[in-house]
Jmol script that loads the backbone (N, CA, C; Angstrom):
load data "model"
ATOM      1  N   UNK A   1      32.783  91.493  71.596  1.00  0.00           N
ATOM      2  CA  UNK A   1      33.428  92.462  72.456  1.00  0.00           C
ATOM      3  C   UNK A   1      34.684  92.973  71.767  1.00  0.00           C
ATOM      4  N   UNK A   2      34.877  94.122  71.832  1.00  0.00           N
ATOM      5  CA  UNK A   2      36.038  94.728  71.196  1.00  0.00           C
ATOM      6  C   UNK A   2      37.318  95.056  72.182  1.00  0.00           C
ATOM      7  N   UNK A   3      37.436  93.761  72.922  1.00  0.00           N
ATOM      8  CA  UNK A   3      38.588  94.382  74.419  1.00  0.00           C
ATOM      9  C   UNK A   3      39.920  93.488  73.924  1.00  0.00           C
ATOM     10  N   UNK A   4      41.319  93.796  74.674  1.00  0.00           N
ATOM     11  CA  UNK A   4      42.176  93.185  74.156  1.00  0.00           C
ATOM     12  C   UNK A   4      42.321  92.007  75.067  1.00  0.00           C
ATOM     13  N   UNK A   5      41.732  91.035  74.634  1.00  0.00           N
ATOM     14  CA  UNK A   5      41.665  89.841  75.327  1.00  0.00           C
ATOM     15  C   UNK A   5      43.140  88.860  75.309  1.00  0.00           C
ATOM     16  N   UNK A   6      43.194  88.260  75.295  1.00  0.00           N
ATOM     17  CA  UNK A   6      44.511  87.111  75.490  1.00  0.00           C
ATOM     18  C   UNK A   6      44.169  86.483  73.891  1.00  0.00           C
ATOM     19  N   UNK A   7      44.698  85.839  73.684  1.00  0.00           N
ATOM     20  CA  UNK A   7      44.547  84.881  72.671  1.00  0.00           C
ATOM     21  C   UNK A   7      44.705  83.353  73.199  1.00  0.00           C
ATOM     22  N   UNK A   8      43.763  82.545  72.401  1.00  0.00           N
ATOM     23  CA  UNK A   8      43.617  80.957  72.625  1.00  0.00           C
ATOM     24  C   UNK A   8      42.810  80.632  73.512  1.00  0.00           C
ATOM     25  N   UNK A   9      42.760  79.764  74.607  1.00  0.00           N
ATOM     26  CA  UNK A   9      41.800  79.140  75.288  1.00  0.00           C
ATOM     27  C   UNK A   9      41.652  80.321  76.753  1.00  0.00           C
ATOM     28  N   UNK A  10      42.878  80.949  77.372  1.00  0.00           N
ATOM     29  CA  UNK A  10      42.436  81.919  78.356  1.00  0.00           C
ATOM     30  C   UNK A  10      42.191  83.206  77.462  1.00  0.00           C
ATOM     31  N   UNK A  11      41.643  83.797  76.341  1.00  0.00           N
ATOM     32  CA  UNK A  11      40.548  84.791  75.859  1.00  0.00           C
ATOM     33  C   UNK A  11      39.601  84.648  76.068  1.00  0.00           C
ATOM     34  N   UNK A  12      39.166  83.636  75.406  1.00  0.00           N
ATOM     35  CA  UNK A  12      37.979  82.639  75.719  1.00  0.00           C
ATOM     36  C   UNK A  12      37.231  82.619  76.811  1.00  0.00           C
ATOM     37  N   UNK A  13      37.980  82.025  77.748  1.00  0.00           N
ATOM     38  CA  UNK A  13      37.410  82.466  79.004  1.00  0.00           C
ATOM     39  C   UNK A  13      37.312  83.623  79.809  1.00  0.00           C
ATOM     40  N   UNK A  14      38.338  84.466  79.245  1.00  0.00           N
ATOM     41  CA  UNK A  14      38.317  86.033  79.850  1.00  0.00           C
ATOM     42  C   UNK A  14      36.715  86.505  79.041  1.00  0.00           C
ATOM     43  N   UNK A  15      36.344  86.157  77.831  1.00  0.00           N
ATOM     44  CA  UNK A  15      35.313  86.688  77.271  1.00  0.00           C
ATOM     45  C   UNK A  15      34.255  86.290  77.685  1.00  0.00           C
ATOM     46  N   UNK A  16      34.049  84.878  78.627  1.00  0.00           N
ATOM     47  CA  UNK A  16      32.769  83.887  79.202  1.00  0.00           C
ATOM     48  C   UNK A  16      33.009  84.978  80.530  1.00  0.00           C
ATOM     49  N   UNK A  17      34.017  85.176  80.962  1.00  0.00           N
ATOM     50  CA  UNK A  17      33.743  85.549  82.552  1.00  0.00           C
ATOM     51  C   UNK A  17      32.952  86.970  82.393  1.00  0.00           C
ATOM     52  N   UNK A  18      33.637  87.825  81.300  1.00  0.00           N
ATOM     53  CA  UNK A  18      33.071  88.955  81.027  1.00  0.00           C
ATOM     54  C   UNK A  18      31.593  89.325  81.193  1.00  0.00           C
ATOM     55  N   UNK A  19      31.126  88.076  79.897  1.00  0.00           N
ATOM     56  CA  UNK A  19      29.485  88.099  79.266  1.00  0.00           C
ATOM     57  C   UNK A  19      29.155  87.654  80.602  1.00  0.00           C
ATOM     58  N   UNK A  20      29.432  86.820  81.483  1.00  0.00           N
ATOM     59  CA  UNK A  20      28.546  86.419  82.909  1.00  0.00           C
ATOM     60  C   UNK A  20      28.466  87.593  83.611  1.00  0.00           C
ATOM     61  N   UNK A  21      29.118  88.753  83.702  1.00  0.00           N
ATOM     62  CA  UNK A  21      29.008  89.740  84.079  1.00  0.00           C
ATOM     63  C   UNK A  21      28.159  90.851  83.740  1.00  0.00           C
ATOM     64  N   UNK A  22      28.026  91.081  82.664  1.00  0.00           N
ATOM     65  CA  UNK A  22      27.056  91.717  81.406  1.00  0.00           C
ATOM     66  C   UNK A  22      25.493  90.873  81.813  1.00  0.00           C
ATOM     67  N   UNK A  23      25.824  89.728  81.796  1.00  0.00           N
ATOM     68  CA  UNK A  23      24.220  89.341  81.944  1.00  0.00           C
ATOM     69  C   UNK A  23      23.935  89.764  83.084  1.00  0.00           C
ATOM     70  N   UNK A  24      24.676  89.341  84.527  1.00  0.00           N
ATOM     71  CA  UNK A  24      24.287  89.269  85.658  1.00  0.00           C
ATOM     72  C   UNK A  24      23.611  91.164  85.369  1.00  0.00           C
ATOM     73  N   UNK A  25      24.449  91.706  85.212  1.00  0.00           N
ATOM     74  CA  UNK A  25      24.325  93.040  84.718  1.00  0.00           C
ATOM     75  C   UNK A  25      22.686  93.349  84.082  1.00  0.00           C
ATOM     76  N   UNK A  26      22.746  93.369  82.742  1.00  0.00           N
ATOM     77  CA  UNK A  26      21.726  93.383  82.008  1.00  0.00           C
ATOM     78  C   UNK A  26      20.388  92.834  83.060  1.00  0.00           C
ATOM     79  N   UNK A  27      20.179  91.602  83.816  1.00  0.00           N
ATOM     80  CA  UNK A  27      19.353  90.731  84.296  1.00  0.00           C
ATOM     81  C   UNK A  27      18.711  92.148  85.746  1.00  0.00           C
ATOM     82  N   UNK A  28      19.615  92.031  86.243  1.00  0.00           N
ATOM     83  CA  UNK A  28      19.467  93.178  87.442  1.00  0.00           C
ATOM     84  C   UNK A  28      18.353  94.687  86.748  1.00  0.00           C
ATOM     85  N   UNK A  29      19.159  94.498  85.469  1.00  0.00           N
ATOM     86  CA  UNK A  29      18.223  96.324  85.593  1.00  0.00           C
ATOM     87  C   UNK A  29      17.222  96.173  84.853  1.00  0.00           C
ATOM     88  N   UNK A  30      16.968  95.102  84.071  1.00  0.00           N
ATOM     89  CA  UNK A  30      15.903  94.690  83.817  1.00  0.00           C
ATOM     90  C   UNK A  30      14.704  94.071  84.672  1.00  0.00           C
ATOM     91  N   UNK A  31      15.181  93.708  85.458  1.00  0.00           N
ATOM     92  CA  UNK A  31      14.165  93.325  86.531  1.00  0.00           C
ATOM     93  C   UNK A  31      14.194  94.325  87.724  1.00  0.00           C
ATOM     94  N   UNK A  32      14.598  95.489  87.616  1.00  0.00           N
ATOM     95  CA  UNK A  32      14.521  96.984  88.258  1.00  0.00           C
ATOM     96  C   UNK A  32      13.676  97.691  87.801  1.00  0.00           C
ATOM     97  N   UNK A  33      13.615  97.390  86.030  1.00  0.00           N
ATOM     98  CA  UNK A  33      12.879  98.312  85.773  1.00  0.00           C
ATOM     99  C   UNK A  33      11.687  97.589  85.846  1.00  0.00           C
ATOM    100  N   UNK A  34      11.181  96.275  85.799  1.00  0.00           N
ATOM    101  CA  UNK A  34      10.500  95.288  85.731  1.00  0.00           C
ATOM    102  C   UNK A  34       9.255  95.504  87.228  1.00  0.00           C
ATOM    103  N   UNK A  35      10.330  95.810  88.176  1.00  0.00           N
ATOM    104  CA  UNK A  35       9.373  95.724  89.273  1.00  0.00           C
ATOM    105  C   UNK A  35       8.838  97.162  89.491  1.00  0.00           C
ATOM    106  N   UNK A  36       9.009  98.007  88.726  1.00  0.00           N
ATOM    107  CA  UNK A  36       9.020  99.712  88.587  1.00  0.00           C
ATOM    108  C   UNK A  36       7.613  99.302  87.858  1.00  0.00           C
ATOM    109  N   UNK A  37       7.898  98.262  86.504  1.00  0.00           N
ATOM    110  CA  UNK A  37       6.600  98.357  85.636  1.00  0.00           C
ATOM    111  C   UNK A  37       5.569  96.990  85.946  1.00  0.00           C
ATOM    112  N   UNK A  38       5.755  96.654  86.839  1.00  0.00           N
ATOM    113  CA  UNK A  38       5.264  95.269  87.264  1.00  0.00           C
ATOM    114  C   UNK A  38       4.998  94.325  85.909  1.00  0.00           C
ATOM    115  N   UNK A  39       5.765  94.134  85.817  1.00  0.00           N
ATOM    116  CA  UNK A  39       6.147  92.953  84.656  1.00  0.00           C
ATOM    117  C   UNK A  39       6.583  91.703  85.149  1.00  0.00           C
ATOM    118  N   UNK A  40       5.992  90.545  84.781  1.00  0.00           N
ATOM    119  CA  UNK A  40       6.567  89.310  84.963  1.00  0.00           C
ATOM    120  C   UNK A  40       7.747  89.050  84.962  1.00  0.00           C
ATOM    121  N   UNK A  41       7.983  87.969  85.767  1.00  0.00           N
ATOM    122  CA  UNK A  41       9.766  87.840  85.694  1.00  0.00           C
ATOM    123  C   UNK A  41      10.340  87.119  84.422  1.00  0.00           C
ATOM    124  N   UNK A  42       9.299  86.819  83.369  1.00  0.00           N
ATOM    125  CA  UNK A  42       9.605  86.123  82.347  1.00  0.00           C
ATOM    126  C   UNK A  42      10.233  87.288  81.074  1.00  0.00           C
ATOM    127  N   UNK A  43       9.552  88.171  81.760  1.00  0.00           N
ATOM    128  CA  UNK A  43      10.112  89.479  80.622  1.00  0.00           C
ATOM    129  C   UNK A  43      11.455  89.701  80.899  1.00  0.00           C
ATOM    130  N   UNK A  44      11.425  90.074  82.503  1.00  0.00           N
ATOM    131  CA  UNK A  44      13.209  90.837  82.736  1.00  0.00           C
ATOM    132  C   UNK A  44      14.276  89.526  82.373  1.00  0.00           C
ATOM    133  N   UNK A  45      13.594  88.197  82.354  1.00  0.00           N
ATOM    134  CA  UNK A  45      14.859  87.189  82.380  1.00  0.00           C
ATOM    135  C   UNK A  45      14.721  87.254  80.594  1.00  0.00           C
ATOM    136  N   UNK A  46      13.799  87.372  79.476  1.00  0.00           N
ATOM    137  CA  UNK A  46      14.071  87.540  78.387  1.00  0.00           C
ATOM    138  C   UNK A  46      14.678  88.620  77.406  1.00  0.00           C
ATOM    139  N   UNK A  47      14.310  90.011  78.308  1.00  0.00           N
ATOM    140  CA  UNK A  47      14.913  90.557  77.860  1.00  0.00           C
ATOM    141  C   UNK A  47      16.371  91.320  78.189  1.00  0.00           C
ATOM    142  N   UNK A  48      16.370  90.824  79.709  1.00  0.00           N
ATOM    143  CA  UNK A  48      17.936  90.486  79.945  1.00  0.00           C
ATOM    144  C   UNK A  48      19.185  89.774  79.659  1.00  0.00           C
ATOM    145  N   UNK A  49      18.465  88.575  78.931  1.00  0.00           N
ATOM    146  CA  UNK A  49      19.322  87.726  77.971  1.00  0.00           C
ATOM    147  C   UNK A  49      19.370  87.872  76.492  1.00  0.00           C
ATOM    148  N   UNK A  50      18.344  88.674  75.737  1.00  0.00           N
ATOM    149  CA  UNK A  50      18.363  89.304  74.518  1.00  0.00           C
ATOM    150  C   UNK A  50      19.774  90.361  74.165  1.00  0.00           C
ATOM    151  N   UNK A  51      19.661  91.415  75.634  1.00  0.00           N
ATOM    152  CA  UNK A  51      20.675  92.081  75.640  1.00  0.00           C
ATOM    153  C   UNK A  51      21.781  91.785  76.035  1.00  0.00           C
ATOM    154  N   UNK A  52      21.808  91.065  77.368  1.00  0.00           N
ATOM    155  CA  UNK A  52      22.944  90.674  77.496  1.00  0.00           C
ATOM    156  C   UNK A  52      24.098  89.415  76.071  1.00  0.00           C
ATOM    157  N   UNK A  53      23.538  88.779  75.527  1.00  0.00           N
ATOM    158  CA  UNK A  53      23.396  88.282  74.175  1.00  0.00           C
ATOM    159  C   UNK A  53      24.217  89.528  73.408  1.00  0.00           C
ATOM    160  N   UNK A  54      23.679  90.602  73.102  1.00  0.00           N
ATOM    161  CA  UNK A  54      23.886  91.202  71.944  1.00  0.00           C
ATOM    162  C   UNK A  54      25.166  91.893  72.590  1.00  0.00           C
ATOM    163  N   UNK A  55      24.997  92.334  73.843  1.00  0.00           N
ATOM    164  CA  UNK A  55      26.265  92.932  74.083  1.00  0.00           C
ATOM    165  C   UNK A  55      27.675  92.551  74.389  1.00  0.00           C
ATOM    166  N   UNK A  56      26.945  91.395  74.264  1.00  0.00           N
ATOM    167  CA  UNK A  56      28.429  89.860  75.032  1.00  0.00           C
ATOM    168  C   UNK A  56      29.364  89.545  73.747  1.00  0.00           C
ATOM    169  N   UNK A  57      28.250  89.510  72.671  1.00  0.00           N
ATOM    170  CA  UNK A  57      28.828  88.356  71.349  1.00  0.00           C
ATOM    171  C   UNK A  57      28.694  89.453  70.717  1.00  0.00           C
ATOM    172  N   UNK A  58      28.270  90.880  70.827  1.00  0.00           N
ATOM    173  CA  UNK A  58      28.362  91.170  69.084  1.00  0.00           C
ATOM    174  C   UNK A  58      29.194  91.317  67.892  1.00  0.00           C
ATOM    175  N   UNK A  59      30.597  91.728  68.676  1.00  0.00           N
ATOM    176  CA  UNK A  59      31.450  92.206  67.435  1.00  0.00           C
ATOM    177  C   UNK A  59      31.318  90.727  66.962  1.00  0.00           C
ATOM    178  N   UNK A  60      31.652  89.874  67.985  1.00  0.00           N
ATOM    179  CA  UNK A  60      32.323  88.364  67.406  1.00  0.00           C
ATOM    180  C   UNK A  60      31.360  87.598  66.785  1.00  0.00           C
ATOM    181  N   UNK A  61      30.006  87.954  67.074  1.00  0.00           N
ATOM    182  CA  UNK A  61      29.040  87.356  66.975  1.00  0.00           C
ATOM    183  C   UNK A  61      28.760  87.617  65.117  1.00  0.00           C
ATOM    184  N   UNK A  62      29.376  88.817  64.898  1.00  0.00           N
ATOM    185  CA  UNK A  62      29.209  89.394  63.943  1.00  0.00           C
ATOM    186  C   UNK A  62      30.022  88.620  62.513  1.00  0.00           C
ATOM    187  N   UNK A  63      31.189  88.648  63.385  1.00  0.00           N
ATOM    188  CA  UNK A  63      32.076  88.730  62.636  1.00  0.00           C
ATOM    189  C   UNK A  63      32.192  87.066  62.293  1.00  0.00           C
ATOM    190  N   UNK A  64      31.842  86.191  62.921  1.00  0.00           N
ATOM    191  CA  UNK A  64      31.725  84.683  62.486  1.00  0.00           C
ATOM    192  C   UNK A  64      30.300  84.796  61.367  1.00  0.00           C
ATOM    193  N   UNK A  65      29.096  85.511  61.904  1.00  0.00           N
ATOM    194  CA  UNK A  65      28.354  85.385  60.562  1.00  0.00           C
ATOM    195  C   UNK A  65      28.745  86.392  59.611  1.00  0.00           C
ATOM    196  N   UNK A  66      29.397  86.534  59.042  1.00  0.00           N
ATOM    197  CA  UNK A  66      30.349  87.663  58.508  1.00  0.00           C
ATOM    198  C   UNK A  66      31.155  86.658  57.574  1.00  0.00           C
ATOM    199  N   UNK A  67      32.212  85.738  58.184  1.00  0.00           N
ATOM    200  CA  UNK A  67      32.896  84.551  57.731  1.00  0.00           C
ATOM    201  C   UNK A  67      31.818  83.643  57.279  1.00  0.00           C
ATOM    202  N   UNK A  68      30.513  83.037  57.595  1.00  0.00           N
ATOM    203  CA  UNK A  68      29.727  82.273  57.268  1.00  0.00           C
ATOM    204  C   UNK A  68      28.937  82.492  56.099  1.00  0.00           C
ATOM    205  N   UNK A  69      28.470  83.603  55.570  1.00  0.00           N
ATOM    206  CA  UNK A  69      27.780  84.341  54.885  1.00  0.00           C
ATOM    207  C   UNK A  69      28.889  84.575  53.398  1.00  0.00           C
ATOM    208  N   UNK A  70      29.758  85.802  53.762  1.00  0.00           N
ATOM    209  CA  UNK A  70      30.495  86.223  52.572  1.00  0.00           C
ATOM    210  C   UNK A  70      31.241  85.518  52.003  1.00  0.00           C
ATOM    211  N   UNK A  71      31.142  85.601  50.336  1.00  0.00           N
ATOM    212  CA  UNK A  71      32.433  84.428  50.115  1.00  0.00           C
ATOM    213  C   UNK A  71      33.462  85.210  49.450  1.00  0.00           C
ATOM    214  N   UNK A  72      34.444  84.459  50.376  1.00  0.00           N
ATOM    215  CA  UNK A  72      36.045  84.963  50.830  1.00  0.00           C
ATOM    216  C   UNK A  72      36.869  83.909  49.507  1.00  0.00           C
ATOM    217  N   UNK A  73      36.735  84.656  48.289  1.00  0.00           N
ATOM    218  CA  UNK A  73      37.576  83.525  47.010  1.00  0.00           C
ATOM    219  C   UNK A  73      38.452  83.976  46.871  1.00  0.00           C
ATOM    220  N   UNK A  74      38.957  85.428  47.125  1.00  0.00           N
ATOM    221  CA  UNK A  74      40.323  85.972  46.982  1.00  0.00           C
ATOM    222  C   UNK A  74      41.026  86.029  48.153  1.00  0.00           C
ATOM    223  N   UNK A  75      42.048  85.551  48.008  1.00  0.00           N
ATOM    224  CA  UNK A  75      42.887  85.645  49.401  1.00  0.00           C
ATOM    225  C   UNK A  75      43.183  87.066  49.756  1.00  0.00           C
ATOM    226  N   UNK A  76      42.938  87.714  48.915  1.00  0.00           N
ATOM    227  CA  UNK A  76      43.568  89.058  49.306  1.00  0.00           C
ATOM    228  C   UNK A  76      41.840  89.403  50.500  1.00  0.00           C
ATOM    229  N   UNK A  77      40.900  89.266  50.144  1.00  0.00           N
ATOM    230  CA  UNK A  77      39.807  89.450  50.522  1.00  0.00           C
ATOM    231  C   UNK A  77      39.642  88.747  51.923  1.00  0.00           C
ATOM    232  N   UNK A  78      40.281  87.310  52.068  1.00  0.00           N
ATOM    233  CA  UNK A  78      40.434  86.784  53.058  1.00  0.00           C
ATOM    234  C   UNK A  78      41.319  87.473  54.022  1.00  0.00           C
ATOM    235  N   UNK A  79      42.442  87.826  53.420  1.00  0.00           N
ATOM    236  CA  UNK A  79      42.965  88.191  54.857  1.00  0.00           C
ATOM    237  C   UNK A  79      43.065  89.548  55.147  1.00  0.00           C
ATOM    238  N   UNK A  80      41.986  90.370  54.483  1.00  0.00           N
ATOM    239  CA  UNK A  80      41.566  91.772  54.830  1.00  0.00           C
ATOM    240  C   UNK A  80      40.459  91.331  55.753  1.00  0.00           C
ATOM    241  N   UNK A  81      40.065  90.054  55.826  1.00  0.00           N
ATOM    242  CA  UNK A  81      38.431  89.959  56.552  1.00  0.00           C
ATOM    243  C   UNK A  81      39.329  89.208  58.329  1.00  0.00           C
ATOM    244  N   UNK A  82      40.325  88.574  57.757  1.00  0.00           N
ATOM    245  CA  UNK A  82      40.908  88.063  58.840  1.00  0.00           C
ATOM    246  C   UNK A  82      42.015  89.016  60.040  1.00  0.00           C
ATOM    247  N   UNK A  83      42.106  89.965  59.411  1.00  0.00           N
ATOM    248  CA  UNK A  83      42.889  90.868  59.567  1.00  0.00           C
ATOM    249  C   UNK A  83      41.986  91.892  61.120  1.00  0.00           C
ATOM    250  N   UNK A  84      41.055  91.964  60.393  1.00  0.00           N
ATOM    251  CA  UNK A  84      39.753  92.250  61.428  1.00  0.00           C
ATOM    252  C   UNK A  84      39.369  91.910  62.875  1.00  0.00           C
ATOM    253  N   UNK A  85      39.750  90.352  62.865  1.00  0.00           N
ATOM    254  CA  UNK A  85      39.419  89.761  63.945  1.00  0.00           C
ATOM    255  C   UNK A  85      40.697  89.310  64.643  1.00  0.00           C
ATOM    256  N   UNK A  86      40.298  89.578  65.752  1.00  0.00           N
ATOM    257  CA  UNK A  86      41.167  89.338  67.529  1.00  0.00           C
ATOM    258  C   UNK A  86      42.083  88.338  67.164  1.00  0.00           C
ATOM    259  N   UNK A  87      41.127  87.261  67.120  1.00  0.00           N
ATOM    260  CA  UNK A  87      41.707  85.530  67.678  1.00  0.00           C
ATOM    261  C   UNK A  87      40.686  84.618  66.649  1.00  0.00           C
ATOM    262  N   UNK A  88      40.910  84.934  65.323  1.00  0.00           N
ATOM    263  CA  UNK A  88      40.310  84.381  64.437  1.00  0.00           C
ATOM    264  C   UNK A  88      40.124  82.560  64.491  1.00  0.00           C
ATOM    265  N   UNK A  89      41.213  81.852  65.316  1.00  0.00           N
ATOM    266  CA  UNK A  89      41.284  80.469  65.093  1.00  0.00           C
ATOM    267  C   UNK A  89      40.572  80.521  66.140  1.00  0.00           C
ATOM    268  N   UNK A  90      39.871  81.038  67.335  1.00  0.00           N
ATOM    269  CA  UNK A  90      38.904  80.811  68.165  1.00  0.00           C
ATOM    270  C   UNK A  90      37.731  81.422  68.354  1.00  0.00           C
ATOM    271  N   UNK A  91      36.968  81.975  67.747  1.00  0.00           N
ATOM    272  CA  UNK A  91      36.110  82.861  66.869  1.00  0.00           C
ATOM    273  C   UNK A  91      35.366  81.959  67.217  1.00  0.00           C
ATOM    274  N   UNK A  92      34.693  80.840  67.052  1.00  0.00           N
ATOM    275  CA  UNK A  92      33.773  80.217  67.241  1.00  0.00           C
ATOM    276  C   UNK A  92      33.493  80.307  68.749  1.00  0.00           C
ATOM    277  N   UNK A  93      34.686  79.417  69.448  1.00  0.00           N
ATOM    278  CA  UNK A  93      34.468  79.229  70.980  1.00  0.00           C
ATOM    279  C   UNK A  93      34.311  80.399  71.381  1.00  0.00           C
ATOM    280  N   UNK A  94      34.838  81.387  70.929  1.00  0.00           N
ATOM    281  CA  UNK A  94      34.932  82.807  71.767  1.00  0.00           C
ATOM    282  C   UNK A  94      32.909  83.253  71.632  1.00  0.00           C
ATOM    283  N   UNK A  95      32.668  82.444  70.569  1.00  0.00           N
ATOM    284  CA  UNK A  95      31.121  83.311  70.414  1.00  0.00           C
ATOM    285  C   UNK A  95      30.662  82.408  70.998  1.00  0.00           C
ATOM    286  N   UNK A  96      30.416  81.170  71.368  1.00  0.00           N
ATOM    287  CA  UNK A  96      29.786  79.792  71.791  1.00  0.00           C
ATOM    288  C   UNK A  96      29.992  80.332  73.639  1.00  0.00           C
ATOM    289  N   UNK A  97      31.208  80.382  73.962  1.00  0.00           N
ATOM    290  CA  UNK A  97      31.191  80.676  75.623  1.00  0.00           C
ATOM    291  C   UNK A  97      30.582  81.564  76.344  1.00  0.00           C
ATOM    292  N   UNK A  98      30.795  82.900  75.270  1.00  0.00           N
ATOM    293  CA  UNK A  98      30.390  83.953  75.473  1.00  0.00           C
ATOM    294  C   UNK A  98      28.957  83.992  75.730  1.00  0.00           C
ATOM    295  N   UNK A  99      28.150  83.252  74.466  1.00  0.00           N
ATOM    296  CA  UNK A  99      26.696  83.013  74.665  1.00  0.00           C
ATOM    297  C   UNK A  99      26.355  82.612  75.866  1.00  0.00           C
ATOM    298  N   UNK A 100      27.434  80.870  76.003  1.00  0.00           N
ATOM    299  CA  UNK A 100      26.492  80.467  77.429  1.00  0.00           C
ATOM    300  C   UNK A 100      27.049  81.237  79.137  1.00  0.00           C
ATOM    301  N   UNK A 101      28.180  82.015  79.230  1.00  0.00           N
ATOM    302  CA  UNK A 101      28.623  83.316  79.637  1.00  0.00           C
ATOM    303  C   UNK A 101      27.129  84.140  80.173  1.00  0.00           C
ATOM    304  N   UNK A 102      27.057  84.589  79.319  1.00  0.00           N
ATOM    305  CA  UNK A 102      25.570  85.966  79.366  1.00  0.00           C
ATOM    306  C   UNK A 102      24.223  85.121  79.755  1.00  0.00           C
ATOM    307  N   UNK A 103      24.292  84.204  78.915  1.00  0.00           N
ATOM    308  CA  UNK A 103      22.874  83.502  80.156  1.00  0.00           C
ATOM    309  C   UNK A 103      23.403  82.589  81.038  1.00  0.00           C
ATOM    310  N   UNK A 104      24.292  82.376  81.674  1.00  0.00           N
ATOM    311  CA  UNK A 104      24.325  81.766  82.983  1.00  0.00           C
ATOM    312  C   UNK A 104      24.734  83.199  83.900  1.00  0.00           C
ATOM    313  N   UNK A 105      24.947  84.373  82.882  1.00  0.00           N
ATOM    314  CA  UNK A 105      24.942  85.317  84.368  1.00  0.00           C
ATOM    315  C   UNK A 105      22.967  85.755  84.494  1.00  0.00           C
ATOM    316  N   UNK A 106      22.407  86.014  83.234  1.00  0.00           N
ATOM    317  CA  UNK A 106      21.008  86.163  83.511  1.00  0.00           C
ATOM    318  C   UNK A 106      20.439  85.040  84.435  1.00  0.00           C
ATOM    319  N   UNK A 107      20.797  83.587  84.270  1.00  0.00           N
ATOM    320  CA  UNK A 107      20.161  82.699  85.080  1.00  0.00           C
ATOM    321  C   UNK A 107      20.927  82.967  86.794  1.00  0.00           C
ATOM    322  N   UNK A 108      22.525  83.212  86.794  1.00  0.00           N
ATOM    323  CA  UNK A 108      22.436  82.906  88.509  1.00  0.00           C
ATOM    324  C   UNK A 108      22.044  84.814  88.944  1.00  0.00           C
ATOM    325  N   UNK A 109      21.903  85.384  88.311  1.00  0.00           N
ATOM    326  CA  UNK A 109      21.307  86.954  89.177  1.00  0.00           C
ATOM    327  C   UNK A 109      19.663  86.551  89.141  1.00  0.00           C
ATOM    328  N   UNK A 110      18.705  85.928  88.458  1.00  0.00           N
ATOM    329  CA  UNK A 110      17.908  85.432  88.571  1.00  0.00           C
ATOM    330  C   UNK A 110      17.491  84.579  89.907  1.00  0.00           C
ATOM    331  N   UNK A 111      17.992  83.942  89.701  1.00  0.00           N
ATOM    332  CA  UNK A 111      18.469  82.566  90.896  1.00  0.00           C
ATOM    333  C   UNK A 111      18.660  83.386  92.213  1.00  0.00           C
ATOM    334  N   UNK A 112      19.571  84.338  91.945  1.00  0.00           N
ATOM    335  CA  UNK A 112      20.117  84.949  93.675  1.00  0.00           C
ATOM    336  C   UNK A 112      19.091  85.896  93.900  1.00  0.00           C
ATOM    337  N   UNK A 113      18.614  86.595  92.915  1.00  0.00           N
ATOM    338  CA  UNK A 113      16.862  87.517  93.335  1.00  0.00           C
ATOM    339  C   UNK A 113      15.964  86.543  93.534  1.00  0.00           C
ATOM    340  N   UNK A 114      15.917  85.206  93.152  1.00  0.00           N
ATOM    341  CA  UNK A 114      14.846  84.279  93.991  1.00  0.00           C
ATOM    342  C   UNK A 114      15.106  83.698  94.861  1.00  0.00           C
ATOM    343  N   UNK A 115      16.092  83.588  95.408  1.00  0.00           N
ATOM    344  CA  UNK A 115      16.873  83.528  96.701  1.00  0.00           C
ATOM    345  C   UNK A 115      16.403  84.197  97.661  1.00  0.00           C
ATOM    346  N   UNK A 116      16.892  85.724  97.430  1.00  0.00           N
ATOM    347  CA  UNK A 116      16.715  86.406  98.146  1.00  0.00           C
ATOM    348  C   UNK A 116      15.058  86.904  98.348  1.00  0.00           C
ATOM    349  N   UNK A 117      14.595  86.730  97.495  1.00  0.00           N
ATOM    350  CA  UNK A 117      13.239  86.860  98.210  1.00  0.00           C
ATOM    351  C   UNK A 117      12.283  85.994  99.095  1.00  0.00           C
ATOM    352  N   UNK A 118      13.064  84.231  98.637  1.00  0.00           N
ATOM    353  CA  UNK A 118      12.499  83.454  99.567  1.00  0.00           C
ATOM    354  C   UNK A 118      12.823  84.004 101.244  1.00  0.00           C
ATOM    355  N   UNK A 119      14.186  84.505 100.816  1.00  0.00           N
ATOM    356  CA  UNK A 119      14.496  85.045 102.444  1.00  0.00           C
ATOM    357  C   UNK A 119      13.969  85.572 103.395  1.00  0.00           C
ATOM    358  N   UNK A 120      13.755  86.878 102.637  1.00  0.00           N
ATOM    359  CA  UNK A 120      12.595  87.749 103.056  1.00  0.00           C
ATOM    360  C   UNK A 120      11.306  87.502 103.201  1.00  0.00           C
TER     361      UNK A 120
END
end "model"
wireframe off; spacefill off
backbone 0.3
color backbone group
């Protein structure tokens, strides 16, 4: 996500609350369009978490395999690559929360559309 988040442990969670939102998001219109195309609910919950996924974590998602991948031997190179990122000393957690963020919002909008249909 490219937003100006906080730095340290409340970014972090500003970025998990976010992606739970995005999924819950993503999960909904996928299973809108789902019942439009009568598709299993295994599709809208996969491909609601594919996207919600990509749209939750990508910059960061990016940018840690970015750090994992390239090798950073010049410092000057390092801190043009570090320079880049938000909250570089939490880069990991920020991509790790975020992940489980976007599918626990695909799983509880899931959950509350099977809810609600037991209702009915």
């Amino acid at each position: 996500m490219n937003l100006a988040l906080h730095f340290g442990w409340l970014g972090v969670l500003e970025a998990a609350l976010i992606a739970l939102v995005v999924g819950a998001v993503c999960y909904l219109a996928f299973h809108w369009l789902g019942a439009r195309s009568r598709w299993a609910h295994g599709h809208a919950i996969g491909w609601g978490s594919l996207v919600a996924l990509a749209v939750a974590t990508g910059i960061d998602a990016w940018h840690l395999f970015y750090m994992g991948v390239v090798r950073l031997e010049s410092p000057v190179y390092a801190r043009i690559a570090l320079a880049k990122i938000h909250d570089p000393n939490f880069l990991a957690a920020r991509v790790f929360m975020s992940s489980v963020g976007a599918l626990s919002g695909v799983a509880l909008a899931w959950m509350a559309m099977h809810a609600r249909k037991r209702v009915d």
